[in-house]
VOTOR-257844 format. One record per residue: chain; x, y, z of N, C-alpha, C, O in turn; residue number from 1; residue in one letter. Coordinates in Angstrom, 3 decimals. Example, Ala and Ser with C-alpha at 12.3 -4.5 7.8 and 13.67 -1.06 7.14 Angstrom:
<pts>
+--------+----------+----------+----------+----------+----------+----------+----------+----------+----------+----------+----------+----------+-----+---------+
: cadena :       nu :       nv :       nw :      cau :      cav :      caw :       cu :       cv :       cw :       ou :       ov :       ow : num : residuo :
+--------+----------+----------+----------+----------+----------+----------+----------+----------+----------+----------+----------+----------+-----+---------+
:      A :   13.190 :   -5.690 :    7.800 :   12.300 :   -4.500 :    7.800 :   13.200 :   -3.300 :    7.800 :   14.236 :   -3.319 :    8.465 :   1 :       A :
:      A :   12.850 :   -2.250 :    7.080 :   13.670 :   -1.060 :    7.140 :   12.900 :    0.030 :    7.870 :   13.409 :    1.138 :    8.039 :   2 :       S :
+--------+----------+----------+----------+----------+----------+----------+----------+----------+----------+----------+----------+----------+-----+---------+
</pts>
This chain:
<pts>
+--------+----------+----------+----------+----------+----------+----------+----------+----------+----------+----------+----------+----------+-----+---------+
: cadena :       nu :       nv :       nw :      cau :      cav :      caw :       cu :       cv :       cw :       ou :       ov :       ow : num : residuo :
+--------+----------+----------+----------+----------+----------+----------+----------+----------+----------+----------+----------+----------+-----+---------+
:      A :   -5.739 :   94.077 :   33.801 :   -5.062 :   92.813 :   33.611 :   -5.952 :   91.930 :   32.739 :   -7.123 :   91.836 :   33.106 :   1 :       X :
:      A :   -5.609 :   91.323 :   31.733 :   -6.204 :   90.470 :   30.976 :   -6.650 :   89.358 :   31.629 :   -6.405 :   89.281 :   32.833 :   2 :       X :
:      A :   -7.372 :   88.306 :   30.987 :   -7.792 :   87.778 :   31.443 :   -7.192 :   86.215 :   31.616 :   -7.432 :   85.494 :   32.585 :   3 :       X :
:      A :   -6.403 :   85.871 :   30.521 :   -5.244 :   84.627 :   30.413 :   -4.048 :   85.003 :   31.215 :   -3.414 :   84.000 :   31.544 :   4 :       X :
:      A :   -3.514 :   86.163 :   31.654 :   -2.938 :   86.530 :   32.815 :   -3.404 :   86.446 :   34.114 :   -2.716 :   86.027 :   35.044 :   5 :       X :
:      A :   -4.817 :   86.916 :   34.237 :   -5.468 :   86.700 :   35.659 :   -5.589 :   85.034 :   36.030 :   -5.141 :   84.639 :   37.106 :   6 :       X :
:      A :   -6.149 :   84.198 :   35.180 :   -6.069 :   82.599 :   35.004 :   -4.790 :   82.079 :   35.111 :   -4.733 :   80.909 :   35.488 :   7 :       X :
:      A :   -3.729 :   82.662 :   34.870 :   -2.083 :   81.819 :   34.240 :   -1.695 :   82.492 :   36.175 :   -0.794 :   81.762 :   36.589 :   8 :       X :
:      A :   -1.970 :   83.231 :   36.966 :   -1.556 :   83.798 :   38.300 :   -2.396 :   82.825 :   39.088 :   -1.785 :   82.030 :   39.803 :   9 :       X :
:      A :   -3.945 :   82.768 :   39.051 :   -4.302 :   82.132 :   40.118 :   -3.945 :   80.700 :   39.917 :   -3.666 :   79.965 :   40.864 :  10 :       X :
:      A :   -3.958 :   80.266 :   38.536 :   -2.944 :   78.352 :   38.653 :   -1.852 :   78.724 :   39.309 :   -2.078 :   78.107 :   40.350 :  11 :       X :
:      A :   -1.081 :   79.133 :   39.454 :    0.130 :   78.840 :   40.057 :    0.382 :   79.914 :   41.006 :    1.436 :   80.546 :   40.925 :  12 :       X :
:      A :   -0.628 :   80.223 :   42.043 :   -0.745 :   80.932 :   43.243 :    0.073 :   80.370 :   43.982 :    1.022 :   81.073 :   44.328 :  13 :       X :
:      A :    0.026 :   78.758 :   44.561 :    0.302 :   78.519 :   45.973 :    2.010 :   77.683 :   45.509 :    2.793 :   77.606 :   46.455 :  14 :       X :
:      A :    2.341 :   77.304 :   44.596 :    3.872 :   77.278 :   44.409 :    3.963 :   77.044 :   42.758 :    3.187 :   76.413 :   42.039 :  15 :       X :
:      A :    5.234 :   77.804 :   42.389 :    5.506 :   77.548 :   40.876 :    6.326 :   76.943 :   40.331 :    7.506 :   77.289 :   40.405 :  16 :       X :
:      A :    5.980 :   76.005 :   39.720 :    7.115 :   75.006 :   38.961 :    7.593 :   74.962 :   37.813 :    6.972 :   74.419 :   36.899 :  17 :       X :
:      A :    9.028 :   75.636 :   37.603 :    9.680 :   76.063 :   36.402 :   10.907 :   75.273 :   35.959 :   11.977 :   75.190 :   36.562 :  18 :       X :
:      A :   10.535 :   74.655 :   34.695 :   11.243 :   73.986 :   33.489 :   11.924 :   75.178 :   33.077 :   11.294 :   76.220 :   32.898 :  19 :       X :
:      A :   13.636 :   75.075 :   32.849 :   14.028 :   75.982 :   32.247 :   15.070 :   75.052 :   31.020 :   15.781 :   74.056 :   30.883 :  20 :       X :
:      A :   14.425 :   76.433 :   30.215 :   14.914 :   75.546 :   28.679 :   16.053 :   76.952 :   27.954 :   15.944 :   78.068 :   27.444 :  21 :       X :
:      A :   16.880 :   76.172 :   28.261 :   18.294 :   76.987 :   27.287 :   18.313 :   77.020 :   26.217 :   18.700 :   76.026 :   25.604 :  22 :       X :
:      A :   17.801 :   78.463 :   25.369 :   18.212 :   78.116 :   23.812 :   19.412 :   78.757 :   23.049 :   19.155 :   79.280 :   21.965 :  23 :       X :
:      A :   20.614 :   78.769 :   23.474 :   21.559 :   78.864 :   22.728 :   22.007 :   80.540 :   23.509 :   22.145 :   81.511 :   22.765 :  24 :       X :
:      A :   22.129 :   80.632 :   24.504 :   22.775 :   81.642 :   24.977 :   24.381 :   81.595 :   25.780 :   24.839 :   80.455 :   25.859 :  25 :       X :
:      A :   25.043 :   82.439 :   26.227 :   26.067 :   82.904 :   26.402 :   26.479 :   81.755 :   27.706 :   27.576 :   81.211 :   27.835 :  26 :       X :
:      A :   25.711 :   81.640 :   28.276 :   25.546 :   80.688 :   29.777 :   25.399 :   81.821 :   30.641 :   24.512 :   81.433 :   31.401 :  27 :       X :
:      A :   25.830 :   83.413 :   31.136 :   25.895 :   84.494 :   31.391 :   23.901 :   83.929 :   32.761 :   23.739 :   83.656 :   33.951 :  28 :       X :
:      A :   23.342 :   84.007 :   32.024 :   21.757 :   84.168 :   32.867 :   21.612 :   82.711 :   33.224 :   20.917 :   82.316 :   34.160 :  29 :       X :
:      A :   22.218 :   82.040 :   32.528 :   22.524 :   80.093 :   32.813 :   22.742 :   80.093 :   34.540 :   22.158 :   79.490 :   35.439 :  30 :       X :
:      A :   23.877 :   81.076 :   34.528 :   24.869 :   80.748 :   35.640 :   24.125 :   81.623 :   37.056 :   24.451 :   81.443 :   38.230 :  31 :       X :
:      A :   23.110 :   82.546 :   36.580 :   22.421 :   83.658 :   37.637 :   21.263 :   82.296 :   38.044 :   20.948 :   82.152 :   39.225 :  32 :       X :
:      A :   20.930 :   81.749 :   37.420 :   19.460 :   80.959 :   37.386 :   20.305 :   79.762 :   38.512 :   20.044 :   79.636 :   39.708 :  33 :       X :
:      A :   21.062 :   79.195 :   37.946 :   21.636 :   77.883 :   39.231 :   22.039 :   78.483 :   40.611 :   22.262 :   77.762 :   41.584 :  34 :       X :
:      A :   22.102 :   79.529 :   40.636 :   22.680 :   80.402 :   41.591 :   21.913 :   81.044 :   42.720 :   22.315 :   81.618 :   43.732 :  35 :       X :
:      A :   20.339 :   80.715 :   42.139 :   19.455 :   81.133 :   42.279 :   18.532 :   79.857 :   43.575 :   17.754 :   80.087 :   44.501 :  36 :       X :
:      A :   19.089 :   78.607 :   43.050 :   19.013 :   77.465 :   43.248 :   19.931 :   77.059 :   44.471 :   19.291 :   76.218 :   45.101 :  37 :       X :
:      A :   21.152 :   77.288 :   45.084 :   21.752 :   76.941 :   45.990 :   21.104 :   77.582 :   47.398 :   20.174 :   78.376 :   47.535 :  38 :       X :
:      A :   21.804 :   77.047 :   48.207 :   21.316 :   77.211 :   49.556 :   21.085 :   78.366 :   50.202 :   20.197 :   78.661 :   51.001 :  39 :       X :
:      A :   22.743 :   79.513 :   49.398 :   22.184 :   80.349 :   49.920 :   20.733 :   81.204 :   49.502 :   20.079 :   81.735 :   50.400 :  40 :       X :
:      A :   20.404 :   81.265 :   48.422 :   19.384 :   81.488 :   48.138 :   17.706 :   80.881 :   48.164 :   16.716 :   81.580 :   47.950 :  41 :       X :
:      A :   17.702 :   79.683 :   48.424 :   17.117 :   78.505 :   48.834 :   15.398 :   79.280 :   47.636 :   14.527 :   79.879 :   48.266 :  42 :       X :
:      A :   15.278 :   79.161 :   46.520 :   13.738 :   79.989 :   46.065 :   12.817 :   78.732 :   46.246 :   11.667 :   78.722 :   45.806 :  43 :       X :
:      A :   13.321 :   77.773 :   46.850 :   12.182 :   76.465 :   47.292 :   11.592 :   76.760 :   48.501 :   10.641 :   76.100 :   48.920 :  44 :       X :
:      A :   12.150 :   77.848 :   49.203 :   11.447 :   78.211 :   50.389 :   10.087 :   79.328 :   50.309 :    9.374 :   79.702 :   51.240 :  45 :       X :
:      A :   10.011 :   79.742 :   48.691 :    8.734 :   80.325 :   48.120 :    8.232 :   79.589 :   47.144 :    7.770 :   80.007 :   46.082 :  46 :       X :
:      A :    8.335 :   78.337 :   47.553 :    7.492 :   77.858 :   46.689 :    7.979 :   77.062 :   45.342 :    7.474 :   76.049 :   44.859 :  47 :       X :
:      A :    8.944 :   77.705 :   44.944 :    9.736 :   77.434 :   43.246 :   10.261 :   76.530 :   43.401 :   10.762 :   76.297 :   44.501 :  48 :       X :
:      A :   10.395 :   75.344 :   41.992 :   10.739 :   74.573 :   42.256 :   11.253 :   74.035 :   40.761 :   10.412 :   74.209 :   39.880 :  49 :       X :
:      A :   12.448 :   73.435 :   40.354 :   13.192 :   73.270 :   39.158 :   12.766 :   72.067 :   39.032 :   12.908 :   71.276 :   39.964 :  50 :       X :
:      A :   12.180 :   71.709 :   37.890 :   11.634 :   70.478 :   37.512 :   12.200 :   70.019 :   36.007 :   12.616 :   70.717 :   35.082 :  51 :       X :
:      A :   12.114 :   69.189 :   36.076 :   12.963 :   68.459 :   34.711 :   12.266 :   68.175 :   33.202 :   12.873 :   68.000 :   32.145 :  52 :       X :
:      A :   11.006 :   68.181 :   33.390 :   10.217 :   68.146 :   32.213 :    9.361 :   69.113 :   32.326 :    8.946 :   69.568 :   33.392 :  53 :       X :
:      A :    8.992 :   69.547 :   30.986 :    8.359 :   70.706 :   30.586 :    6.638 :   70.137 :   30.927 :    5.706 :   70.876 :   31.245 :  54 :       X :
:      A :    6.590 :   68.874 :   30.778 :    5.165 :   68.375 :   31.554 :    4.475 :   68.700 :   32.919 :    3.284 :   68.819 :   33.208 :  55 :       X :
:      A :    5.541 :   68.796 :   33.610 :    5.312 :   69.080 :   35.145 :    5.258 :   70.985 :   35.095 :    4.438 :   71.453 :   35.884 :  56 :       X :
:      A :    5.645 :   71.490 :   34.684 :    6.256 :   72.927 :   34.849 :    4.926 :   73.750 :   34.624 :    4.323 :   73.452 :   33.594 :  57 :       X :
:      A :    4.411 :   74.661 :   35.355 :    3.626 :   75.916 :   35.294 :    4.640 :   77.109 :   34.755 :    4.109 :   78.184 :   34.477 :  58 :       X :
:      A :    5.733 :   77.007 :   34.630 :    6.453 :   78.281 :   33.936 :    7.459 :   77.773 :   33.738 :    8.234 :   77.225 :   34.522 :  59 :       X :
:      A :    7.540 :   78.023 :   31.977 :    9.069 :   77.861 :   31.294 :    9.867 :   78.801 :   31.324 :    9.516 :   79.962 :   31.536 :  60 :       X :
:      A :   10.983 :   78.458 :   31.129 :   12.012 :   79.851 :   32.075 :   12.830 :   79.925 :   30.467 :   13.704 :   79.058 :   30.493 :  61 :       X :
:      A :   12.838 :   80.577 :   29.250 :   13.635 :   80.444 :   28.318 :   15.024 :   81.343 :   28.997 :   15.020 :   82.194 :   29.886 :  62 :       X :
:      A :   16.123 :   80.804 :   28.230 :   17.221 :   81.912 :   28.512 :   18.148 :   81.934 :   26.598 :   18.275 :   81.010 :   25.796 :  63 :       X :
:      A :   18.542 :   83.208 :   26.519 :   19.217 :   82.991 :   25.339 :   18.042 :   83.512 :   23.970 :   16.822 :   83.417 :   23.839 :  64 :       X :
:      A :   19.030 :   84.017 :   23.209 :   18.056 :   84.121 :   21.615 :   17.722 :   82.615 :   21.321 :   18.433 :   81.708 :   21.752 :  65 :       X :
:      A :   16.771 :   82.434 :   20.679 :   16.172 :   81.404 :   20.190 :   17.209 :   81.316 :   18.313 :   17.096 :   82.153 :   17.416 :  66 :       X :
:      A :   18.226 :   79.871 :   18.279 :   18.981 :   80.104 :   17.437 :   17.919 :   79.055 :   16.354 :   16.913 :   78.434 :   16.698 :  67 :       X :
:      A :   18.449 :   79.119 :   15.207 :   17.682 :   78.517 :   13.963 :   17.537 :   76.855 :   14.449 :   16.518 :   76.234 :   14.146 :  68 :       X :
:      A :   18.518 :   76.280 :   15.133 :   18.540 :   75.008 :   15.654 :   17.616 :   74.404 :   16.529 :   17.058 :   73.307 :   16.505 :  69 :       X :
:      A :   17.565 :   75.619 :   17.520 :   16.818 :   75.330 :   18.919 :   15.232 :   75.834 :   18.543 :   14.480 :   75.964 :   19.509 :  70 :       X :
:      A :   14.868 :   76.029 :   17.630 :   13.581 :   76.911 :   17.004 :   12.628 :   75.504 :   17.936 :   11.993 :   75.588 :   18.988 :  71 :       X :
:      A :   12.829 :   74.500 :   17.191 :   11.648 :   73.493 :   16.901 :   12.118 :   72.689 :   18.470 :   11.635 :   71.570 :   18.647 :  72 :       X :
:      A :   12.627 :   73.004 :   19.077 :   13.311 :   72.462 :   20.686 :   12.343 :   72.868 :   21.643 :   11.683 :   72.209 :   22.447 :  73 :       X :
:      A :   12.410 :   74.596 :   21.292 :   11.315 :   75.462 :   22.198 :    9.764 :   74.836 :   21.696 :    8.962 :   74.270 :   22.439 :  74 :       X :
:      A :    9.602 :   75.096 :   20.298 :    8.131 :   75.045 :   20.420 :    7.748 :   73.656 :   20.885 :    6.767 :   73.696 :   21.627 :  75 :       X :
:      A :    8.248 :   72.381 :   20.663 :    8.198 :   71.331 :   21.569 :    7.740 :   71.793 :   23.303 :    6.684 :   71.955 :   23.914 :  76 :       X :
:      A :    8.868 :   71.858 :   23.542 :    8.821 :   72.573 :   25.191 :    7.375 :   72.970 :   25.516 :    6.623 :   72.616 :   26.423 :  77 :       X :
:      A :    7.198 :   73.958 :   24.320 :    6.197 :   74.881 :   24.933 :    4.864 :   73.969 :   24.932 :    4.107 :   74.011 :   25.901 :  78 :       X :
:      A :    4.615 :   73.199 :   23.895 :    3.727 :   72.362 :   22.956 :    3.390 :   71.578 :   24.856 :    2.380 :   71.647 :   25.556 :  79 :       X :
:      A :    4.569 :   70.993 :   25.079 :    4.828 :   69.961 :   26.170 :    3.979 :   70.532 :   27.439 :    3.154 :   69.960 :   28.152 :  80 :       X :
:      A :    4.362 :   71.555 :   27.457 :    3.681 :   72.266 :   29.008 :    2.299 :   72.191 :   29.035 :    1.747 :   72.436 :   27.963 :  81 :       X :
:      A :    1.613 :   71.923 :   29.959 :    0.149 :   72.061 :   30.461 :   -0.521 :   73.753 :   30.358 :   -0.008 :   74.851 :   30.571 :  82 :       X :
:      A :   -1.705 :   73.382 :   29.988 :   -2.386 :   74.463 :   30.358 :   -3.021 :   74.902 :   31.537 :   -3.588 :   73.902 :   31.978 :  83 :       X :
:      A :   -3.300 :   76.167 :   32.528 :   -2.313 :   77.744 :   31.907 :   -0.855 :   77.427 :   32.151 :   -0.466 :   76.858 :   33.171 :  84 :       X :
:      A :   -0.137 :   77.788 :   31.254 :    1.108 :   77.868 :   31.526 :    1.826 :   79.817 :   31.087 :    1.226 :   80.713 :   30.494 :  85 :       X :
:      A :    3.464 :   79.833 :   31.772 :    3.694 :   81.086 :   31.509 :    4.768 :   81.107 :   30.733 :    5.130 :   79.934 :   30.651 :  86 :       X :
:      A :    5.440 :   81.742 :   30.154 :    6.823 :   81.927 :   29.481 :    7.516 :   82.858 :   30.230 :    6.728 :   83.365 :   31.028 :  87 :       X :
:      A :    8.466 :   83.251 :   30.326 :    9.298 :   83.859 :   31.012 :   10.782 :   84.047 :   30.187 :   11.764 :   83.333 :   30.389 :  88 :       X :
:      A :   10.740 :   84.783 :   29.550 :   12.494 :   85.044 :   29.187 :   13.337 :   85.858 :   29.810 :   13.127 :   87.037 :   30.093 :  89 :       X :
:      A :   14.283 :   85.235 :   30.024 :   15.515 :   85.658 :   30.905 :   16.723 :   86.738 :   30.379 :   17.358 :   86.326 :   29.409 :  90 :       X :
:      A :   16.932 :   87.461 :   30.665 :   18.444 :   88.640 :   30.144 :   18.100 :   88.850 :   29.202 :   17.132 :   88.278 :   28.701 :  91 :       X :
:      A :   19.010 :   90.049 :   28.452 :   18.701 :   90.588 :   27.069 :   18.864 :   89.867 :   25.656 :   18.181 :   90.226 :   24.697 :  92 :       X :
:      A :   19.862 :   88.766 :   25.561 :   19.591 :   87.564 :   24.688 :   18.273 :   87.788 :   24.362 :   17.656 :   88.644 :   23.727 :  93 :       X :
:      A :   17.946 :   86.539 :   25.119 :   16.207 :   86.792 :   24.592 :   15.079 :   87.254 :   24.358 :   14.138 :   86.698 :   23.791 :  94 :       X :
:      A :   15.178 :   88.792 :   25.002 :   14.354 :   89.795 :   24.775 :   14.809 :   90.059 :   23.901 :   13.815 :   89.916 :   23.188 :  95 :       X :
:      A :   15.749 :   90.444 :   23.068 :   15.833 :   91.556 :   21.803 :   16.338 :   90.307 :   20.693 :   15.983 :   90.458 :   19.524 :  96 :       X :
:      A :   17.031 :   89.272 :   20.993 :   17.206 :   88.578 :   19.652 :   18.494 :   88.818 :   19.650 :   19.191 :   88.439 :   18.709 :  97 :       X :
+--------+----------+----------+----------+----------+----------+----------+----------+----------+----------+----------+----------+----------+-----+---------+
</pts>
């Protein structure tokens, strides 16, 4: 395990707080992520916690290809987040483009 991975795990050991930033996807992983968030699933009971600015957040949650619009949206976002921070992309949108 590297070593900005071993550092980016032990910051956000004891609960993780994830900004999620939509860049132009289907809503498809939109709709898994809020879903994720209701009662029955409650992920505040490990800790997670949906926060509204990318300031507060130990992990940005992207969902969606990154479109020519939203380019300079994300790197903001990312710019915004504290250090260590993690990225996280969501569904195949944003893994393959």
């Amino acid at each position: 395990m590297g070593q900005d991975l071993a550092r980016a795990i032990e910051a956000v050991e004891n609960s993780i707080w994830v900004f999620h930033c939509p860049t132009g996807s289907c809503n498809g992983c939109d709709i898994e992520i809020v879903a994720a968030l209701t009662p029955r699933y409650d992920v505040e009971r490990f800790g997670i916690k949906l926060v509204g600015s990318p300031r507060h957040a130990d992990v940005i949650l992207f969902t969606g290809a990154v479109t020519r619009k939203m380019k300079d949206f994300v790197r903001r976002t990312w710019e915004q987040a504290p250090d260590p921070k993690v990225a996280i992309i969501v569904g195949h949108c944003g893994s393959t483009g």
